[in-house]
C-alpha positions in Angstrom: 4.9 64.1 -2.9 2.4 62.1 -1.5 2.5 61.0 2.6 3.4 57.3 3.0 0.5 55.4 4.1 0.2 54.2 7.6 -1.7 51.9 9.8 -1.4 51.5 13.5 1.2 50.2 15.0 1.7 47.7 17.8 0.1 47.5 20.9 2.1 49.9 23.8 4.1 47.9 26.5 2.1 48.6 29.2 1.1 44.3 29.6 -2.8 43.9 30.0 -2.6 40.8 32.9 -5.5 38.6 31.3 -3.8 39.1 28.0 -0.6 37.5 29.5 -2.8 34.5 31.5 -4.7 33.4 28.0 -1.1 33.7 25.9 0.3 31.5 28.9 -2.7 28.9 29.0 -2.1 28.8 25.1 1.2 28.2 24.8 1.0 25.9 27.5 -1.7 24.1 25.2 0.4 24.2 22.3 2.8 22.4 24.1 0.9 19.9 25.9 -0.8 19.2 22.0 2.6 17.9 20.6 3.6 16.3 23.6 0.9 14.6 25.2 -0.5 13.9 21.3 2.8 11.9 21.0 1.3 9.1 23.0 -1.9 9.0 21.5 -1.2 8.4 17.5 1.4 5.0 18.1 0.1 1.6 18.8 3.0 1.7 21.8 0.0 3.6 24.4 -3.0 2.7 22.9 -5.5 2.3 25.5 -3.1 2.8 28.4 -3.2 5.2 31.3 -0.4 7.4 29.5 -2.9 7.5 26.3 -5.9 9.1 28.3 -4.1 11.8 29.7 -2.1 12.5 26.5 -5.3 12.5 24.2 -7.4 14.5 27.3 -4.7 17.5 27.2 -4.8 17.0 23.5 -8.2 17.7 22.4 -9.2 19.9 25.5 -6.2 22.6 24.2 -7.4 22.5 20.7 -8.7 26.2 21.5 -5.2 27.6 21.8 -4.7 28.0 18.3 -7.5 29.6 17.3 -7.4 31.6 20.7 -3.9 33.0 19.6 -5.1 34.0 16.0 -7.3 35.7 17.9 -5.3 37.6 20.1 -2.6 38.4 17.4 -5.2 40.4 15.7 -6.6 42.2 18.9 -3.3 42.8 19.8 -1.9 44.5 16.5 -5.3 46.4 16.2 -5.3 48.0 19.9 -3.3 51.1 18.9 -4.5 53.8 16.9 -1.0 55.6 17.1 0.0 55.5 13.6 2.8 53.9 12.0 4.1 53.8 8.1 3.6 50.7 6.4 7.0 49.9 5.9 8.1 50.1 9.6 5.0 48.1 10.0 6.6 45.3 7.8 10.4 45.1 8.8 9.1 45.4 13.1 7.1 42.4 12.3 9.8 40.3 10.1 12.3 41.3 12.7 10.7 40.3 15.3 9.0 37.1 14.4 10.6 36.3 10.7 14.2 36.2 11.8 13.9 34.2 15.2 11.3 31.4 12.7 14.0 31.3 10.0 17.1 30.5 12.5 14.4 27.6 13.8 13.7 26.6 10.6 17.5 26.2 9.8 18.0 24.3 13.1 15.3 21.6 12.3 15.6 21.2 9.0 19.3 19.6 9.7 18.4 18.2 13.2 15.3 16.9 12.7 16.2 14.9 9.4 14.3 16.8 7.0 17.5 17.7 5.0 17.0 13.9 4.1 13.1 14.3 2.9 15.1 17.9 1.1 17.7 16.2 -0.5 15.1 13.3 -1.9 13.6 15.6 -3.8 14.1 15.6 -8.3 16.7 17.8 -9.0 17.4 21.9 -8.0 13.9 22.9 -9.0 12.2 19.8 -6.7 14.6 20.9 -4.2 13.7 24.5 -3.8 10.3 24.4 -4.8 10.0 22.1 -1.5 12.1 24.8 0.4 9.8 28.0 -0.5 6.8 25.9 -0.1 7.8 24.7 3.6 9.8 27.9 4.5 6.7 30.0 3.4 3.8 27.7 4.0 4.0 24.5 5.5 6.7 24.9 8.1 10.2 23.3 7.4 9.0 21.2 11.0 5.7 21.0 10.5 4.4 22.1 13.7 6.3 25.9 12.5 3.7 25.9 10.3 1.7 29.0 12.8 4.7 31.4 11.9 4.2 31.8 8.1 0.5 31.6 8.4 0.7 34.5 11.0 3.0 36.6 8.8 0.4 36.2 6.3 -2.5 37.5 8.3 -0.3 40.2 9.4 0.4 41.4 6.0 -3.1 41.6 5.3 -3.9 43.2 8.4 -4.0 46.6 6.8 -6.6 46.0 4.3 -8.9 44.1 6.9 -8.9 46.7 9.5 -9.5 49.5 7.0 -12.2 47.6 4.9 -15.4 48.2 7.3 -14.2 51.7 6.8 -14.6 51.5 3.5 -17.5 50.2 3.0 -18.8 52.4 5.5 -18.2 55.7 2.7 -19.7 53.2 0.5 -23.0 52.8 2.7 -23.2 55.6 5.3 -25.8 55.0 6.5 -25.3 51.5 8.6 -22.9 51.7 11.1 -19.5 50.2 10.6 -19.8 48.1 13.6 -22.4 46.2 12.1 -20.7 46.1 8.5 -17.6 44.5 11.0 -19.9 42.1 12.3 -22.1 41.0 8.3 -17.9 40.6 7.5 -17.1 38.8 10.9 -20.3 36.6 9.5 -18.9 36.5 5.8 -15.5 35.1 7.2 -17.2 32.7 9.8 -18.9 31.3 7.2 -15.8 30.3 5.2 -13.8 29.1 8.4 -16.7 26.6 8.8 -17.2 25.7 5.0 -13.5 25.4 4.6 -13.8 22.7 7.7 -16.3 21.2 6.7 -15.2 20.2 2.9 -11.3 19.8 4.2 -13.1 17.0 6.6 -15.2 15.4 4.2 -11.9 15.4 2.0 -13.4 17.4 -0.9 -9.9 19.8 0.2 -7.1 19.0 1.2 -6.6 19.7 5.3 -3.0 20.1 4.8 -3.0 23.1 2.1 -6.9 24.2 2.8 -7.1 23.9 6.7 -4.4 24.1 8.6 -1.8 26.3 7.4 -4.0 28.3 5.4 -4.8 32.2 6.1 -8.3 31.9 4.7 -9.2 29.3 6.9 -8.1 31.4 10.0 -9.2 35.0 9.0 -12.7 35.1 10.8 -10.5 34.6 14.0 -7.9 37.1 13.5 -10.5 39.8 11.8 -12.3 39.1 15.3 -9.6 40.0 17.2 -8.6 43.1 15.0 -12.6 44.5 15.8 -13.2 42.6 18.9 -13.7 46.2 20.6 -16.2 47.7 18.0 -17.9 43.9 18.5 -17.6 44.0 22.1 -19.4 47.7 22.4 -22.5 46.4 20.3 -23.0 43.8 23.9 -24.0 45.6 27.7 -22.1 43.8 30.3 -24.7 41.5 31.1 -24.7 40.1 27.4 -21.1 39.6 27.7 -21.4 37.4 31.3 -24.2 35.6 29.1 -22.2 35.1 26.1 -19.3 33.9 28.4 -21.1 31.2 30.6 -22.7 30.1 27.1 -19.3 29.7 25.3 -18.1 27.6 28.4 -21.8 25.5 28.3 -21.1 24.7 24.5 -17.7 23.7 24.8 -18.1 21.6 27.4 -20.6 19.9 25.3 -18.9 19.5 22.3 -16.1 18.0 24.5 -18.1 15.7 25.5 -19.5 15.0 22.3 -16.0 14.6 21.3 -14.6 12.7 24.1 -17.2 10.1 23.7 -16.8 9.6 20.2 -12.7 9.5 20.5 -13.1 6.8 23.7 -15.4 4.1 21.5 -13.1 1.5 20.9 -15.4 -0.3 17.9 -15.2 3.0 16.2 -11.2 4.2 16.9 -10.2 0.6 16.5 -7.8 -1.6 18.8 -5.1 0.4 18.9 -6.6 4.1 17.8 -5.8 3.4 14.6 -8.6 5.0 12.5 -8.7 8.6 14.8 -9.2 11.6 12.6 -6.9 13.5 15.1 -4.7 14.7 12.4 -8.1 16.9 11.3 -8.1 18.7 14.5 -9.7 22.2 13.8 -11.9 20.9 10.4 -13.9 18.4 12.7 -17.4 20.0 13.0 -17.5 19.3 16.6 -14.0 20.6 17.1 -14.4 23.8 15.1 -17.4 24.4 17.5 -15.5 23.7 20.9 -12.8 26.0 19.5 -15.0 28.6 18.3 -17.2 28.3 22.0 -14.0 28.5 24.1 -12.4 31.2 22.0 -15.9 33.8 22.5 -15.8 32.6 26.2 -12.3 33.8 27.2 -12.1 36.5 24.7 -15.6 37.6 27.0 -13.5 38.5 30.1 -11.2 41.2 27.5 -14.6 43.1 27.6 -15.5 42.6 30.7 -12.1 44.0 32.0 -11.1 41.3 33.8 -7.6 41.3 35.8 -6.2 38.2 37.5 -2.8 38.2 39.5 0.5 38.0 37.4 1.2 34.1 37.8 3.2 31.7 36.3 0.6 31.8 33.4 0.9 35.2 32.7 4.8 34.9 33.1 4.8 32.1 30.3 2.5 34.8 28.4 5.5 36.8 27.8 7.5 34.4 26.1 4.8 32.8 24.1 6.9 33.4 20.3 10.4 31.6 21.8 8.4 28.9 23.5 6.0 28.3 19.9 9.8 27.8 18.1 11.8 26.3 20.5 9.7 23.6 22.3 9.8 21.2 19.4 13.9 20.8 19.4 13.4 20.8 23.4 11.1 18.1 23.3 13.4 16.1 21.0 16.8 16.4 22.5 15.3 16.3 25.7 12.7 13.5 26.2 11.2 11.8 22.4 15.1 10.6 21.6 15.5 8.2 25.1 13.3 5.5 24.8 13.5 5.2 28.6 12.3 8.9 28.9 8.8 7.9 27.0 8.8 4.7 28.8 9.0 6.3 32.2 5.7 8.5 30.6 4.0 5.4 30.2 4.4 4.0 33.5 4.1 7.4 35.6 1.7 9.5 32.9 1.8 12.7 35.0 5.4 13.0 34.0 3.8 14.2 30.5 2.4 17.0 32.2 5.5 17.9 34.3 7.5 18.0 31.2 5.0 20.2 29.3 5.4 22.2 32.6 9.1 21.8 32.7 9.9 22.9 28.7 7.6 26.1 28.6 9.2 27.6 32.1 12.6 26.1 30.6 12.6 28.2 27.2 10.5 31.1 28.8 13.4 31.3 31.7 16.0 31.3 29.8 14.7 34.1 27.2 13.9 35.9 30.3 17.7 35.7 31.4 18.9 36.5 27.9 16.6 39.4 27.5 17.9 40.8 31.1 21.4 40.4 30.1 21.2 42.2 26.7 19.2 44.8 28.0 22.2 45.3 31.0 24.6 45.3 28.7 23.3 47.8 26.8 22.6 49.9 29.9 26.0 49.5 30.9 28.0 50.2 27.7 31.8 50.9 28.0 33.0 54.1 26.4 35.9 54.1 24.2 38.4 56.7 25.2 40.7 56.9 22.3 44.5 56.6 22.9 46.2 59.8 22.5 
């Protein structure tokens, strides 16, 4: 009988710091994107102080996205301790798969989609919309990250064996730079992908966005970002970083102005592109400029303190699933809450602030408890 095939399993739990900081920056991002976009697509803010800061933190976190693609592949490629495939599989639908579809079964009857569900043409319309949101879309749309990562992680074993293969294939050039021709290969149809999704050749919502294709170069990055990284002395690394930052603050600018020209956006934003966030040519190169920059200090081994960043960092899957319902029952359903935004816009930040160390404090108090309780187990004496 045959061995079962295996791949390498997860990352060990000793926590790299600058890991933890970019997942905490990110999710922070994430956050501040739904929140702080929420009073930039309505006529209610257009123009006003509230809308500045809301569409500032919107399009300056567009990174975080493709920053955690990123890191989910470096992260499930930096162990070579091997691991069957199937315990592969149920670790990752455990851990992510069960926590999304308890979400997903939240919002879809507190967030009135059972509505949009129960619209649909009979039992086929009706779960032919389930499968496609529960496994694609996201049943709220923003969940939409959870099935696309599952995808990339089922693939993951074929596209961190492939340079491999090719290499038996053609010994004699070196796999890091078959990694990097594929890294090329993939880049190439991130950007093509973008750029026919944004001309509206594709459809953004089933091409761009929630699609795995659109997102592999990013996560095939991260899955090689070490045989990348050792092609680059440490000097080519600093240079690569201070680039990245130079080019993204350019295209922010680029993008900033553009966003800010009332005769263009209209009297009250109403012909933005927002919605088209990572297929905007300018945007895909801010994302991909700030994603090589920060990904730069992995390399270069940097190590910043443990902050509140890097605390955040460690709850970066309950804070992507549970900030939306926060957000609602907490601030978007009171009228006075978003009011109070618009006449004091720094309260947006304080409650993107305020919902990530929410969620992440009280996973961190749930986590403690369990793992007491299983520490501290009673035993059963049986009764005589």
């Amino acid at each position: 009988m045959s061995a079962p095939a295996t791949i390498a399993a997860p990352a060990p739990r000793r926590r790299n710091a600058y890991i933890d900081v970019l997942r905490g920056l990110s999710i922070f991002g994430v956050v501040c994107i739904h929140f702080a976009g929420s009073f930039v697509t309505t006529d209610t803010f257009a123009w006003s102080p509230s809308f500045h800061l809301g569409l500032a933190l919107n399009q300056v976190f567009s990174f975080a996205v493709p920053l955690f693609v990123f890191m989910s592949g470096y992260l499930a490629g930096a162990s070579e301790k091997p691991q069957a495939l199937g315990d592969y599989y149920r670790a990752r639908l455990w851990r992510i798969g069960l926590p999304y579809l308890i979400v997903s079964i939240l919002s879809f009857f507190l967030l009135n989609h059972y509505q949009q569900w129960s619209a649909q043409p009979g039992l086929s319309g009706r779960l032919n919309w389930l499968w496609q949101h529960l496994l694609f879309f996201g049943v709220e749309p923003t969940l939409y990250f959870i099935p696309l990562i599952l995808q990339l992680y089922l693939v993951q074993p074929l596209l961190k064996a492939l340079p491999g293969w090719l290499n038996r294939l053609v010994p004699a050039v070196r796999t890091e730079f078959l990694v990097l021709g594929l890294a090329g290969l993939l880049l190439a149809l991130h950007v093509t992908l973008g750029v026919l999704c944004d001309r509206g050749s594709l459809n953004y919502y089933v091409w761009g966005r929630p699609n795995p294709l659109f997102w592999m170069f990013y996560f095939f990055l991260g899955l090689h970002y070490r045989a990348l990284a050792g092609l680059l002395p440490r000097r080519a690394l600093l240079i690569v970083a201070v680039l990245g930052l130079v080019v993204a603050a350019c295209a922010m600018t680029m993008n900033s102005l553009t966003l800010l020209d009332r005769t263009a956006m209209g009297a009250s934003f109403q012909f933005n592109r927002l919605d088209f966030a990572y297929a905007r040519p300018v945007m895909i190169t801010y994302d991909l400029a700030a994603v090589l920059a920060l990904a730069a200090g992995i390399a270069l081994g940097w190590a910043p303190r443990g902050g509140v960043l890097a605390y955040l960092g460690r709850f970066t899957l309950e804070i992507y699933l549970w900030h939306i319902l926060v957000l609602y029952f907490g601030v978007w359903r009171f009228p006075s809450a978003t009011g109070a935004c618009r006449d004091l816009p720094e309260l947006i930040v304080i409650i993107c602030a305020g919902a990530t160390l929410l969620i992440a404090g009280a996973t961190d108090v749930l986590q403690r408890a369990l793992r007491f309780a299983r520490g501290h187990r009673l035993a059963v004496v049986p009764v005589p």
